[in-house]
N, C-alpha and C positions, 0 to 999 in steps of 0.2 A: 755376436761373433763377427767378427772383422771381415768383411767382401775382400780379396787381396786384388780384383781386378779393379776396383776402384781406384782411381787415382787421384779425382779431386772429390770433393765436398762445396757444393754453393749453398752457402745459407740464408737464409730470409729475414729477420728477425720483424715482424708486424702488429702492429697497435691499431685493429679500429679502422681498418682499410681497404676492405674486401677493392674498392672500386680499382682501386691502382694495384693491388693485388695480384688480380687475376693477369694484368699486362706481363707484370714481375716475370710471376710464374710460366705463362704462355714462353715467354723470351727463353727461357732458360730449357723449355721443353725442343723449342727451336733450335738447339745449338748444332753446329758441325759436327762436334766431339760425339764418339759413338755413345748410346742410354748405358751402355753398361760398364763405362770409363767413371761415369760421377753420378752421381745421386745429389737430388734436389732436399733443403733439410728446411722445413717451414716452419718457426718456433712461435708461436700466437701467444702475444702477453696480454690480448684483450680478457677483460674480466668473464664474458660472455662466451671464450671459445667461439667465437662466430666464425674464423677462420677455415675451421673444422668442416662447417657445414657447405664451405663454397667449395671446398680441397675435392670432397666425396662426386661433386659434379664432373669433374674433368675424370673421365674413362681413358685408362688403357693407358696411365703413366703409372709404372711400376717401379719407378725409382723416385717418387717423391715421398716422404716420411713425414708426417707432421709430428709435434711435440705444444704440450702447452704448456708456458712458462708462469705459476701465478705469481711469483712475484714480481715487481712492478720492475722497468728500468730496461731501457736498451743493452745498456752492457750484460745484465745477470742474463737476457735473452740468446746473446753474444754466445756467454760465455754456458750454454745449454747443448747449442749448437755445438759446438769443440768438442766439450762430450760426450755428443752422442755420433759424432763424425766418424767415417771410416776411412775416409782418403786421407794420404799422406799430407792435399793439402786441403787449405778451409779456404775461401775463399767467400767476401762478404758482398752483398747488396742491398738497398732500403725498399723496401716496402714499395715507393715510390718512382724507382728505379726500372730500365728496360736495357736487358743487359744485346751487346750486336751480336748476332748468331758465331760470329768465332771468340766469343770472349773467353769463356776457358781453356780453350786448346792455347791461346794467344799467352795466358799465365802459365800454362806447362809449360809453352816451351820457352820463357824467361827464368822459370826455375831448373829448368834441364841444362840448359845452355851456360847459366851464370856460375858463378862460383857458389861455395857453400857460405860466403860469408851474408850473402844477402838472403834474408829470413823475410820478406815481406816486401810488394810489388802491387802497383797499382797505376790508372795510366788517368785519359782524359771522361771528364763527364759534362754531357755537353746537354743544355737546356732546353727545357718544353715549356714554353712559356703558354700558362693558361690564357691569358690577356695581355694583353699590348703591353711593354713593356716600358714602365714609366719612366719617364726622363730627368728625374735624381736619382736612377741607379747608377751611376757612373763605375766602371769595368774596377775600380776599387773593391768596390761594395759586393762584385759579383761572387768573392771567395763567402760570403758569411750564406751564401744557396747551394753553396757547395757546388759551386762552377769553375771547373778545373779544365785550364790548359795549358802545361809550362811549356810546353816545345812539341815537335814536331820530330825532334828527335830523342831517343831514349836517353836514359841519364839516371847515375845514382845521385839522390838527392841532398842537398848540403843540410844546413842545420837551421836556417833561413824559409824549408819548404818540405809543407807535407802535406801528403796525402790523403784523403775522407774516407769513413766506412762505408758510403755510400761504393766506393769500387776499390777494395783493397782485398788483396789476399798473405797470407803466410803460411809456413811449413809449419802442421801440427801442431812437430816433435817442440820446436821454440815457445808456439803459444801455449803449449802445455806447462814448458817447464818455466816461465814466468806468472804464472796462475791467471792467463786468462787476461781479460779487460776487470778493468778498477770499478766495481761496482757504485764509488762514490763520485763516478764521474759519468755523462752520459745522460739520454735522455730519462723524464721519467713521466709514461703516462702524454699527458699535451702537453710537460715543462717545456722551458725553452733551454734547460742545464746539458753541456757537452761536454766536450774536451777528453772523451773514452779514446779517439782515436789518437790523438793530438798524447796522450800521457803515454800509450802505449809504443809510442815512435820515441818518445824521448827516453825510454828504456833499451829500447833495440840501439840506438846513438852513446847510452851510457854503456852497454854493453861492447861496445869496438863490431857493431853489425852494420849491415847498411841499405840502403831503401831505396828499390829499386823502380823508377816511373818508366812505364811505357805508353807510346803513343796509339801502339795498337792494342790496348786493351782499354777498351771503348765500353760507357754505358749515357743511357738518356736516362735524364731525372727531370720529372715534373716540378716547376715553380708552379705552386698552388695559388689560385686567384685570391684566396684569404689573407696570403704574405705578401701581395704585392702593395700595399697599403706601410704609409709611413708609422701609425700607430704601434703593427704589429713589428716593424724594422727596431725602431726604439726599443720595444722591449727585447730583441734578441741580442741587441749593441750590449743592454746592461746586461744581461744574462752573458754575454761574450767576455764581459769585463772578470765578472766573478769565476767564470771559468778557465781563465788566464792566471788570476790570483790564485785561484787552487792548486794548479799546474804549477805556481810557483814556490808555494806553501810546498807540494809534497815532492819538488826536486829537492830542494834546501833539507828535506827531511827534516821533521818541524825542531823550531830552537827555542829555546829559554823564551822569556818576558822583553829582554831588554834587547837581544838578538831581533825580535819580532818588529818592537817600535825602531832599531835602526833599521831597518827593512823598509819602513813604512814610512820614514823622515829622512832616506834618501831618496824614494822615490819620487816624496814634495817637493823636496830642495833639489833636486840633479835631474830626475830624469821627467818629471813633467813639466820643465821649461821648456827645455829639449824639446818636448813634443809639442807643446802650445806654438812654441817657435816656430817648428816646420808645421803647424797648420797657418801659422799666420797667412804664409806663402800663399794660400787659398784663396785667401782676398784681395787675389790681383787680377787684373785685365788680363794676363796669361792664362790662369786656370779659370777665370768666366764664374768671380767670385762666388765659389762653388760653399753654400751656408749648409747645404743639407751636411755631406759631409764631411764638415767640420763638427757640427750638432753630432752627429753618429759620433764621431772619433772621441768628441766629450765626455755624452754619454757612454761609453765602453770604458774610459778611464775612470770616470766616476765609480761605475761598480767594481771596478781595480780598487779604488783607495778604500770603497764602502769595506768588502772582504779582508783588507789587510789590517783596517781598523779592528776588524771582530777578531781576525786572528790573534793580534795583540792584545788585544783585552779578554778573550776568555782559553786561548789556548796556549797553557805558557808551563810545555811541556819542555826538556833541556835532553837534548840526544846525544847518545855518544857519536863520534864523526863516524861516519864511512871509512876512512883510509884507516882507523885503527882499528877498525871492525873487521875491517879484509886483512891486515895484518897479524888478528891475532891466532893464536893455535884454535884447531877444530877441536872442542869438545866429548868427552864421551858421552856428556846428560845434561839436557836442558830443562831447566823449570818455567813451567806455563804460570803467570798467576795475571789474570783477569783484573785492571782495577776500578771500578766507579763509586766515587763518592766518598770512599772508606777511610777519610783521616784519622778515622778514630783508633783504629784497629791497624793500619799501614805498617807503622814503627818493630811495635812487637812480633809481626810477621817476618818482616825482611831482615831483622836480628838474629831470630830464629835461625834462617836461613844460609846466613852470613856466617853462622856462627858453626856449620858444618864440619864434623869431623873427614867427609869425603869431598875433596877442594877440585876435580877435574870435571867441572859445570860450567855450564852459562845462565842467566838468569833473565829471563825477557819479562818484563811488563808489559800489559797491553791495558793502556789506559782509555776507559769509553767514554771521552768527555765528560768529566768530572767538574762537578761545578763547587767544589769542597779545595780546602788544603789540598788534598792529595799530592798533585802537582810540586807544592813548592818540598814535600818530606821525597819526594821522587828525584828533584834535584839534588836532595841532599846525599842520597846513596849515591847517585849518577859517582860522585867526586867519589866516594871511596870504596865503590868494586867498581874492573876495569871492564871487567865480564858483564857488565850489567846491559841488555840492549832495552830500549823503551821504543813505546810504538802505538801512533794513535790509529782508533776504531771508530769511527763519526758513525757506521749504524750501530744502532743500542742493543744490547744484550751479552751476553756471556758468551754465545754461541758464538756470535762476528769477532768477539773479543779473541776468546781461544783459536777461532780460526786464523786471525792476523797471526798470533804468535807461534803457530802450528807451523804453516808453511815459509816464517823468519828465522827458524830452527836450524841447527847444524849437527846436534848430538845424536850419536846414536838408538839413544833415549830417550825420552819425555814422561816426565814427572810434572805432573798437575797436583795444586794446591788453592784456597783463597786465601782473599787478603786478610778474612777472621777465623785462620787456622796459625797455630803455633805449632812447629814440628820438634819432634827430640832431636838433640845432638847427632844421632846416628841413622836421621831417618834416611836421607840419599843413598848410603852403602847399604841398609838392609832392605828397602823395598826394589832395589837393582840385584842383590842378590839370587833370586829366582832365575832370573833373565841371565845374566852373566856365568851364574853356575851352572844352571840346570837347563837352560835355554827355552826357559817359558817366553809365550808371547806378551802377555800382559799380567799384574800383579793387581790386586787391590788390598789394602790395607783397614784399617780401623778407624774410629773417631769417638771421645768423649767429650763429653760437654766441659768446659771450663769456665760458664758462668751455672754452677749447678741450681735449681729451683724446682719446683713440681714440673715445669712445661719441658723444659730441657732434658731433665733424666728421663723423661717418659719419652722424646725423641728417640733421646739417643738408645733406652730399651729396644723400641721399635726396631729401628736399625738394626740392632743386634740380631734380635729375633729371626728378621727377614735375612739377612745375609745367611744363619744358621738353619735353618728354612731351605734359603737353597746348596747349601755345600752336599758337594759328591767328592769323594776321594782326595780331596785339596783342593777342588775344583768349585769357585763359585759363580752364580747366576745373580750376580748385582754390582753395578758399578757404582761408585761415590768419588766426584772430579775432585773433592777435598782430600783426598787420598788415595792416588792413582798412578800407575806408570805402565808404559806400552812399550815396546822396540819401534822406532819412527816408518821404519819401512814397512810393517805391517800396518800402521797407522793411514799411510800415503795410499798403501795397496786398497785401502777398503774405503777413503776416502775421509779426507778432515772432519772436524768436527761440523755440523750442520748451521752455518751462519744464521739460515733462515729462525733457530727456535732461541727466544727468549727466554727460555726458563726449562727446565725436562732433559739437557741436552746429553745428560749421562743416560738417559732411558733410551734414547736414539741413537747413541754410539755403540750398546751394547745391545739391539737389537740387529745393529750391521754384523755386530761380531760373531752373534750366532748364527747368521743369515750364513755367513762363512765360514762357521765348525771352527770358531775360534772359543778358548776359553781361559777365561782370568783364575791364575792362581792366589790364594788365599794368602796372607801374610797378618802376621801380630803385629806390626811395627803400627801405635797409635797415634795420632795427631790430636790436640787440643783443639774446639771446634767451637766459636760462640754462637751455638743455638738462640732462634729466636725464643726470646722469652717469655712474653704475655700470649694471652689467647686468642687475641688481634692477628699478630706479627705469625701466631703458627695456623690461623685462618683461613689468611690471606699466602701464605705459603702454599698450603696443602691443596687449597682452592687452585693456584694458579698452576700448580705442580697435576690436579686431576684435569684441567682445560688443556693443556699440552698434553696431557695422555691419550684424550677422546680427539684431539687432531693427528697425533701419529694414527691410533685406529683407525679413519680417512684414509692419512698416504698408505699406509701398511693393509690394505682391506686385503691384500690375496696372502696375508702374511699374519691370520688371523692367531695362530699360537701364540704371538709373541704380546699380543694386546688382549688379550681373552676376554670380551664383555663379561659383566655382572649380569649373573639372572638372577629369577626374582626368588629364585631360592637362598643366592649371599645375600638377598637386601632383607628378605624376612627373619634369617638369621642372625643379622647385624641387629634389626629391631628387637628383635627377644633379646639377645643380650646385653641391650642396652636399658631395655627394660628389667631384667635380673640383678646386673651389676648396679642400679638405681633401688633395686629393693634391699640389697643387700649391704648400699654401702661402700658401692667398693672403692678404691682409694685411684681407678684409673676411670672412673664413671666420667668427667669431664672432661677427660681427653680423649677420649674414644668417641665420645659424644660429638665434640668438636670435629675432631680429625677424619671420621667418618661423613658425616655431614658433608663436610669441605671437598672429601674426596670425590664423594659419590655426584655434585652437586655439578663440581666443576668438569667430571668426564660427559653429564650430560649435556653442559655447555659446547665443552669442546667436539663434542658427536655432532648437534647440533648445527652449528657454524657452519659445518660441511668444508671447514677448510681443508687446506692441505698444503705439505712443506715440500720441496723439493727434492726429492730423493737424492743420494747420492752414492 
């Protein structure tokens, strides 16, 4: 429940640092601003929760909250922190950082004072230097320590100069409604990969908002005696380069093949002249023919051309532009379909699709780095639906996949499918039907196999069964993403799909929906569904389909209805009847045999592991 006296949120986000930690924290307890205006949010992405155990030592701060984030990366930590925020605003520092006893009041009252156009405000961060400060850092070099000080006076910032996560803040309501920092940008673990704060500014700038630096919002940051060394500089120069290249890769919102390599063969030919030119300048009796920094500037361009080479060569996806994308009309229904790998199957789907008797849709693909055709059959629709958005997902899974296309949505609908399902002519009017007429929250449908053999029909029984199994009054207890539609704002309300899971992600959507007395109505409308076919392919399915169910049981433990363990009364049960149907003969003994196995096998995996996904 939301504190309404709160007014800011300082968050912490920390890797592995108790020592500079505890400064952090002490500073923030220190502040002017009264304890009960803001609260302290500490998000530990250390593997070890170590965090946890330094927090419990400081007595008598009743407004610091810890959270632990397990998966890896400054920004998902970031974006934890928002989450779980109850002040209007958020307001970020590193780990490493020591923020001046008025530093939040100092951001209040830049967001009180200023207009509404400015969403995000930050000022100077000024250096602690471990050790003597070596004499090829020249005051160039000082921006990549994240040493900030453009003036003396306040100022909205042009396009030319931004800001660090080391001292930045913004109003919520914005960082909510752009979802947060870019997961595929930022720290991760001890990488040297960035550019979270640096992509999030160039959204606030694409949006007509504006970036507000002040001089009195003031934080100390530790230069660590490990970075002070030219070794470790070099590798943050190329990591600098790559992360510039990606910043550039996902303003352009990625382009064709050929769009790529001109991208990458004007940079050669125009604009690294340009630059070799003004470093030439370097090796003059003027600048005290400065080699190191020339060296830095090389290497940071070189990981520019390294990334722009890979972009061209394996991501050569073709997008519709943005100005026809904001131009076009809003939708009533959008279709989610996930793509990796799937050339095989691509075609026949999006035919299907195309081929709609209900035409007021959009169509988003969300391609997970496919290393297949896919891509160039994806170009080919691009040209003939105008509706069609594309959209790349660099982490792997279904889960990250549906999530990009989730929150790139504009219908007030969403229809999920994959890319080896064939739908009928009428499936978008009749699975909206429920929702549009009768004002259900979400529908699920059917699915049969269309390459039919023993392994397939005995799926898709199963399926049946269980869907029949759980129906009440129209009402069913199973979701299948190859046959699905939600109303988007219930979707948003209960939170996207679960980036974090690989595989299971319909058991985890439809454990949120219960968690909120929501329930899927039943629909006959059937999809065409190519099950895996050998014993292998439904193995390794069912297998990795029970390992993500024994890691929801993890996140879900106080949520124990929705994951019920097997006791040793279903396993003995399963034995005899596996044992019976083997005396008998019976015509599903192989696949029961299997499917069981697989399942039981991979929930004790997934117990095991002790992992766990991030709630949402």
């Amino acid at each position: 429940m939301k504190n309404n006296s709160i007014k800011i949120s300082a968050a912490i986000p920390t890797y592995c640092r108790n020592k500079y930690l505890k400064e952090a924290v002490e500073s923030l307890l220190s502040q002017t601003l009264p304890h009960d205006l803001y609260e302290i949010i500490v998000v530990d992405n250390s593997p070890d929760s170590s965090a946890k155990k330094f927090l419990k030592k400081i007595a008598g701060a009743k407004n610091i909250r810890y959270f632990h984030e397990p998966i890896l990366g400054a920004s998902n930590a970031r974006n934890r922190a928002l989450k779980e925020s109850r002040g209007d605003i958020i307001a970020y520092m590193d780990d490493d950082t020591i923020a001046y006893p008025d530093w939040l009041s100092n951001i209040i009252k830049v967001f009180e004072s200023s207009d509404l156009s400015i969403v995000c405000v930050g000022g100077k961060i000024e250096p602690i230097w471990e050790r003597k400060r070596p004499r090829w850092l020249s005051e160039e070099l000082e921006v990549f320590y994240s040493i900030l000080d453009y003036s003396d006076a306040p100022m909205v910032l042009d396009e030319k100069h931004y800001l660090f996560s080391a001292n930045m803040a913004f109003t919520k309501k914005f960082l909510s409604d752009v979802g947060g920092f870019d997961p595929s940008f930022g720290r991760t673990g001890t990488s040297l990969r960035s550019g979270e704060d640096t992509r999030i500014q160039g959204k606030i700038r694409e949006m007509g908002l504006k970036i507000y630096y002040s001089p009195a919002i003031k934080v100390k940051h530790h230069i660590i005696k490990y970075r002070l060394n030219r070794i470790w500089f070099m590798k943050r120069m190329f990591h600098e380069g790559l992360t510039n290249a990606n910043i550039l890769i996902d303003e352009k919102g990625p382009l064709c093949k050929e769009a790529r390599f001109h991208m990458l063969r004007d940079e050669i030919k125009w604009n690294l002249p340009i630059k070799l030119k003004e470093l030439k300048k370097e090796f003059s009796p003027e600048r005290g023919f400065r080699i190191f920094f020339v060296l830095s500037m090389l290497i940071s361009e070189f990981g520019f051309l390294i990334r722009l080479k890979r972009s061209w060569r394996n991501e050569k996806l073709l997008y519709i532009s943005r100005d026809i994308l904001k131009n076009a009309d809003i939708p009533r229904v959008t279709i989610i379909i996930p793509v990796y790998n799937a050339a095989a199957t691509l075609r026949p789907c999006l035919d299907s699709i195309l081929n709609q008797s209900f035409t007021d849709y959009e169509l988003i693909l969300v391609d997970n780095n496919s290393s297949d055709d896919s891509n160039k059959i994806i170009n080919e629709y691009v040209l003939k639906f105008p509706r069609l958005k594309v959209f790349l997902e660099l982490k792997k899974g279904r889960g990250a996949a549906r999530h990009r296309g989730e929150i790139n949505s504009s219908g007030d609908i969403i229809l999920m499918t994959d890319t080896d399902c064939i739908v009928p002519k009428n499936w978008v009017e009749e699975i909206i039907k429920p929702i549009t007429e009768h004002n259900e929250i979400a529908v699920q449908g059917l699915k049969k196999p269309l390459n039919p053999n023993y392994w397939t029909e005995r799926s898709s029984k199963e399926e049946l069964n269980l869907a029949i199994m759980r129906m009440r009054d129209g009402k069913i207890g199973f979701l299948d993403t190859a046959n699905f539609a939600i109303k988007s704002n219930i979707l948003k309300k209960i939170g996207y799909t679960n980036k974090d899971m690989v595989s299971g992600n319909d058991m985890e959507l439809m454990a949120r929906l219960l968690i909120n007395n929501y329930k899927l109505k039943f629909s006959e409308i059937t999809v065409l569904h190519r099950y895996d076919d050998t014993a292998c392919k439904v193995f390794k399915k069912v297998l990795t389909r029970g390992i993500w169910r024994g890691i929801l049981r993890n996140t879900y433990s106080d949520k124990a209805s929705l994951f019920p363990a097997a006791t040793k009364g279903d396993d003995y049960s399963y034995i005899i009847s596996i044992f019976r149907e083997l005396r008998i003969r019976h015509p599903d003994f192989k696949y029961n045999l299997i499917t069981g196995m697989a399942w039981r096998f991979g929930q004790f995996l997934g117990c095991r592991k002790r992992a766990r996904i991030t709630r949402y």
